[in-house]
N, C-alpha and C positions, 0 to 999 in steps of 0.2 A: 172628446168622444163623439162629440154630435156631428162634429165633420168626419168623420170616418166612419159613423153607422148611424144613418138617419134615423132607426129605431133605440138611438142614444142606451146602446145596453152593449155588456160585454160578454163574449168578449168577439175583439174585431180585430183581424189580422191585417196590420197596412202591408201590401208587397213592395216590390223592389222598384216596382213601377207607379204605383202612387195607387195604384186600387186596393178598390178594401173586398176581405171578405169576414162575412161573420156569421155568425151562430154554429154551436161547436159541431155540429156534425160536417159543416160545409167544412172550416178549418180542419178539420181531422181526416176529412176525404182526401184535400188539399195536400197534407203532409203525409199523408199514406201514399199516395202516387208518388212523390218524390223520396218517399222511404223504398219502393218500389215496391209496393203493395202488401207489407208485412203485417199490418194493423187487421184490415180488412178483406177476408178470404173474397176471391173474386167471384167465386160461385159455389152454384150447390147448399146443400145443407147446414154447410158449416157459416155461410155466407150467414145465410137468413137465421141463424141463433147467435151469431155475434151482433148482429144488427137488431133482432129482437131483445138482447141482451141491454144493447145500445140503450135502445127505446125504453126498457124498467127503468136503466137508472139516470134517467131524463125524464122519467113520470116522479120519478122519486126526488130527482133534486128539487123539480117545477112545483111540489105539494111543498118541500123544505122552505124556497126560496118567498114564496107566497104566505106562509105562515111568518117567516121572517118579518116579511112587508107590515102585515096585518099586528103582529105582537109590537113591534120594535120603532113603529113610524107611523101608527094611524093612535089616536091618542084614545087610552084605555077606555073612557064610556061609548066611544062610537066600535071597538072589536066587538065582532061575532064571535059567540062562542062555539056557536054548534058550526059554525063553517070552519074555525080552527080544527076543532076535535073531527072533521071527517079529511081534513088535510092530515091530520096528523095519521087515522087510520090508513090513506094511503101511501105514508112513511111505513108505517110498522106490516103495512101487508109486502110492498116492494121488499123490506128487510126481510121478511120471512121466507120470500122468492128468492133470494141471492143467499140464505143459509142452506135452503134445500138443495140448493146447486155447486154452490161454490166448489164441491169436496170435484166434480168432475172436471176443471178448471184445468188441476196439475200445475205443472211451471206457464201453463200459457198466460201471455200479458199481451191481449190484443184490444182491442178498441172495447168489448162490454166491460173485461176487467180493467182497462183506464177508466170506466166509469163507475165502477164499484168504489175504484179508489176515490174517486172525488167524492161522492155518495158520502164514502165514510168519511173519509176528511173534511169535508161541508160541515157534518153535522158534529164531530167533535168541534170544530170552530166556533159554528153559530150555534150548537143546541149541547154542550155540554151534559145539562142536565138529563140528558137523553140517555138511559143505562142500555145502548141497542148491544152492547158487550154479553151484557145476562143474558140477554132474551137470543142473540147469536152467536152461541163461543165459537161453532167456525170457523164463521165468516169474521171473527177477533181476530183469532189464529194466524189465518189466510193476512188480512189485514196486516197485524206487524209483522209477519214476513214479508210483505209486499212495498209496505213502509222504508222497508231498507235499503230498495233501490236508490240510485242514485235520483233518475228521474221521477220519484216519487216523494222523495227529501226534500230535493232541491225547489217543490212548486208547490209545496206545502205552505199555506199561509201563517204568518207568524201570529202568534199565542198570543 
């Protein structure tokens, strides 16, 4: 990894040509242009709430991911607590964003709902214990209908 993204973190798209690109919005833009711009409305308002949309659930993974860090890999007398629990607050506040919203969504699956999916699928991965079902039947709802895509099956990390 470290030769492909000097910031040794993924994820990092090697091209065909040997360059890399990485951090998921770069890759996503990437492949929205060569989807010919299906992900990503190219303007206007819809632009800027799929992209705003983008950005929740990229606050929400980055509060997940960091809580992960801090619970799973720094050894328990040296965790913060009160820094966990205001990470965790800006999980369940993101989650409460994406249940108010989701019902306006419909069949669309563009770049903020590939992020919701990951969102949810993240944290059933790394945080099980997490009942974010209860607190958003919705966004549950939405969820295993969305689950059933192929390309949401198929990049689902294994159990």
């Amino acid at each position: 990894l470290a030769g492909a993204n000097p910031l040794v973190k993924i994820p990092a798209l090697v091209l065909d040509d040997g360059s890399t690109l990485y951090d998921s919005r770069v890759i996503a833009e990437y492949l929205d242009s060569l989807a010919g711009g299906r992900l990503i409305p190219a303007s206007g308002t819809e632009r800027w709430n799929e992209l705003r949309l983008q950005a929740l659930c990229d606050g929400i993974l980055d509060a997940a991911v960091l809580t992960r860090y801090e619970t799973a890999v720094r050894p328990k007398p040296q965790q913060w607590g009160d820094w966990i629990a205001g990470q965790r607050r800006k999980i369940d506040g993101g989650l409460k964003a994406l249940e108010a919203e989701h019902a306006g969504w419909g069949e669309r699956f563009r770049i903020g709902q590939i992020g919701a999916a990951c969102v949810l699928g993240y944290l059933d991965f790394r945080f099980p214990h997490i009942d974010w079902r209860a607190a958003c039947p919705g966004l549950s709802r939405w969820f295993e209908r969305v689950s059933e895509r192929s390309s949401v099956r198929e990049t689902m990390p294994p159990a």
